[in-house]
C-alpha positions as CSV (number, residue, x, y, z in Angstrom):
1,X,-18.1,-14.1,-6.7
2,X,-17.0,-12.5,-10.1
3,X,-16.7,-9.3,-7.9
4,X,-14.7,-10.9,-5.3
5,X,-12.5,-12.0,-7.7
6,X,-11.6,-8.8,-10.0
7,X,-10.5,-7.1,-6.5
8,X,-8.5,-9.8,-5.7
9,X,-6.7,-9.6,-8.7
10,X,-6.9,-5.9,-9.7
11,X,-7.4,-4.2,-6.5
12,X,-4.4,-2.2,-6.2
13,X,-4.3,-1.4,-9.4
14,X,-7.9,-0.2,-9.8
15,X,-7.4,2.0,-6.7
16,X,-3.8,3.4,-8.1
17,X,-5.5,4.4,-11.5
18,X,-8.1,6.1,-9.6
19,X,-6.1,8.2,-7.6
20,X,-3.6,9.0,-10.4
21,X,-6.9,10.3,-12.5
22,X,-7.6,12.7,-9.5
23,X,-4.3,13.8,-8.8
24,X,-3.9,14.6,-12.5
25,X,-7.6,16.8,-12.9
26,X,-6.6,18.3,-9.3
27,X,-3.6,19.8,-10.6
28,X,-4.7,20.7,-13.6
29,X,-7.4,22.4,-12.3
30,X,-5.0,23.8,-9.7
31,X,-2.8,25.7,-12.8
32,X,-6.0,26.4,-14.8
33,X,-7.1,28.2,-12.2
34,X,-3.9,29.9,-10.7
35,X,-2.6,30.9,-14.9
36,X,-6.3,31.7,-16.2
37,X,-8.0,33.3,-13.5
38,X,-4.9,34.4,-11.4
39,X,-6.7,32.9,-8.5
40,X,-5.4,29.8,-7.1
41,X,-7.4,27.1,-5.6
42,X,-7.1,27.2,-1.9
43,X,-7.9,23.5,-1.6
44,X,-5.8,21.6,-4.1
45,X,-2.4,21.8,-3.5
46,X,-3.3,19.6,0.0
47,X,-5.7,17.5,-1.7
48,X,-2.9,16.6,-4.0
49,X,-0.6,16.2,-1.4
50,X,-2.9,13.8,0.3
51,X,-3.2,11.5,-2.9
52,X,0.2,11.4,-3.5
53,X,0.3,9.7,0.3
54,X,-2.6,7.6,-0.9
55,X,-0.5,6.6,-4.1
56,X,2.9,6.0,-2.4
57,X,1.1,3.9,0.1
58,X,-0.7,1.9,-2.2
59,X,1.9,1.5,-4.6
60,X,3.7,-0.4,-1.8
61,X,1.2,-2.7,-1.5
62,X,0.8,-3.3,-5.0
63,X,4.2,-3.8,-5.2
64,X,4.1,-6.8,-2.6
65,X,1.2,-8.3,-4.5
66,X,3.8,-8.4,-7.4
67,X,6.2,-9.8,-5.4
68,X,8.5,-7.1,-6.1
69,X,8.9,-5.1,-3.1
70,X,12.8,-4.7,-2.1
71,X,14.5,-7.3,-0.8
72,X,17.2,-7.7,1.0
73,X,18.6,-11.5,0.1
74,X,22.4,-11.4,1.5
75,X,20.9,-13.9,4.5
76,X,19.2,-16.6,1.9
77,X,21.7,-16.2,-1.0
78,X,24.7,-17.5,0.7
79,X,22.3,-20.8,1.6
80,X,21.5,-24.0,-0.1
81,X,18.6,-26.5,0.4
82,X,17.4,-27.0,3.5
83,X,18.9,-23.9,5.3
84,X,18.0,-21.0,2.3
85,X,13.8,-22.4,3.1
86,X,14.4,-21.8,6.7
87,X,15.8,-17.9,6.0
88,X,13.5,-17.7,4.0
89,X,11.1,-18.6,6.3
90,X,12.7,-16.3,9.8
91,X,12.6,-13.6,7.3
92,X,9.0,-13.8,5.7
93,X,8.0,-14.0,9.7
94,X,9.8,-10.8,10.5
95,X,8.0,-9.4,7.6
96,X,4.7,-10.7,9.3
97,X,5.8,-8.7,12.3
98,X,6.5,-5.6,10.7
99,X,3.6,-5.4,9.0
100,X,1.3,-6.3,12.2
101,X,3.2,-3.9,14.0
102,X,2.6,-0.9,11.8
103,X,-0.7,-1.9,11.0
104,X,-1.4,-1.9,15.0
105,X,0.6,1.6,15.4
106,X,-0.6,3.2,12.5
107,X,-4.2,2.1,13.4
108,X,-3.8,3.9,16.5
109,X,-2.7,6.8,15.4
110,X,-5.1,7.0,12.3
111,X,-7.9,6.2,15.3
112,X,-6.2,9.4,17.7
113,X,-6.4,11.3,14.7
114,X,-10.0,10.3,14.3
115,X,-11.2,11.1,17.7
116,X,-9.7,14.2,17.9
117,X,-11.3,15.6,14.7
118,X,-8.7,17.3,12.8
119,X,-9.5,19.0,10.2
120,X,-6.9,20.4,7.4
121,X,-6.3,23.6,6.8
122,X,-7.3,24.7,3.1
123,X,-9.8,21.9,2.6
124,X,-10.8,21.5,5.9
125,X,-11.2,17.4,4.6
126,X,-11.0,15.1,8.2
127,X,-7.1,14.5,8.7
128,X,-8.3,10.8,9.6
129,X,-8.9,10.3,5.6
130,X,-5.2,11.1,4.8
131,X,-4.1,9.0,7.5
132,X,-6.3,5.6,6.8
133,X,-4.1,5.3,3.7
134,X,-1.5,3.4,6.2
135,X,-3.4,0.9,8.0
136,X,-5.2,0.3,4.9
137,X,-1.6,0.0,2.9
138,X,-0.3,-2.3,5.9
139,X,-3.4,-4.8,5.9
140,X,-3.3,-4.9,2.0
141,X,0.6,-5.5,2.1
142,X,0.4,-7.9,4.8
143,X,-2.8,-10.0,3.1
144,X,-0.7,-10.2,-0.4
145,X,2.5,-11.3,1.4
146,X,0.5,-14.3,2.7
147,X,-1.4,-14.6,-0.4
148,X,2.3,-14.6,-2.2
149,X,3.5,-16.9,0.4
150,X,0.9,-19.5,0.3
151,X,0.7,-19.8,-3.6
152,X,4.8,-19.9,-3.3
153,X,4.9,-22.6,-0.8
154,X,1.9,-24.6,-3.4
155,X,4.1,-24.4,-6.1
156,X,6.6,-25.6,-4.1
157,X,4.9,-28.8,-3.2
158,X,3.9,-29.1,-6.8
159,X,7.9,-29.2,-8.2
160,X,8.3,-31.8,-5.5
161,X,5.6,-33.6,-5.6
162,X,6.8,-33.7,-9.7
163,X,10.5,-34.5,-9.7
């Protein structure tokens, strides 16, 4: 249970320092190699490449969990009361939907990728493990949303329940 709970609330971040570590030696080793040795790795450059995806991706979905993703707020700021829950509300649902729909798309694709057994170039890594970073991103984005939305709605009831 102790487990469970330091993903839920370091997940992201765990995974984003990991990747940033890798990126970092990858590169490093990448100039090492290409100033010291004059003999560039052929691998690293799209290995790098392929973790910056990974960290953009990631970072989005950390970004949600912090509840600080962009928003766009011209709809709920010119409401009061009653009226600024529900666009708050049409527009956390459209948020829902975006995030179902590019989990389902980019699932598919990741899954076409899978089957068809790509294979890059210089590292000849699966293409499917560059590609995972979105439907992975997407399901993590759309679980802190509703995580976000849920503990917003409890504190909600809380300040009501109060005044």
């Amino acid at each position: 249970m102790k487990l469970f709970k330091i993903l839920n609330n370091h997940l992201e971040e765990y995974l984003l320092v990991l990747l940033m570590i890798a990126e970092v030696i990858i590169v490093f080793a990448q100039v090492l190699t290409r100033f010291l040795f004059k003999s560039p790795l052929a691998w690293s450059e799209e290995i790098a490449r392929y973790i910056f995806i990974w960290l953009v991706w990631i970072g989005a979905a950390y970004s949600t969990k912090e509840n600080k993703n962009i928003k766009i707020d011209i709809l709920s700021s010119k409401f009061t009361g009653t009226t600024k829950v529900l666009a708050d509300i049409f527009t956390g649902v459209l948020f829902i939907a975006l995030m179902l729909f590019m989990l389902y798309t980019s699932g598919k694709v990741t899954y076409t990728v899978y089957t068809s057994k790509s294979i890059a170039t210089g590292s000849h890594m699966p293409m499917w493990i560059a590609w995972f970073s979105l439907p992975l991103s997407m399901l993590l984005m759309l679980f802190r949303f509703i995580q976000n939305s849920v503990r917003s709605f409890k504190q909600k009831d809380r300040t009501e329940g109060a005044a």
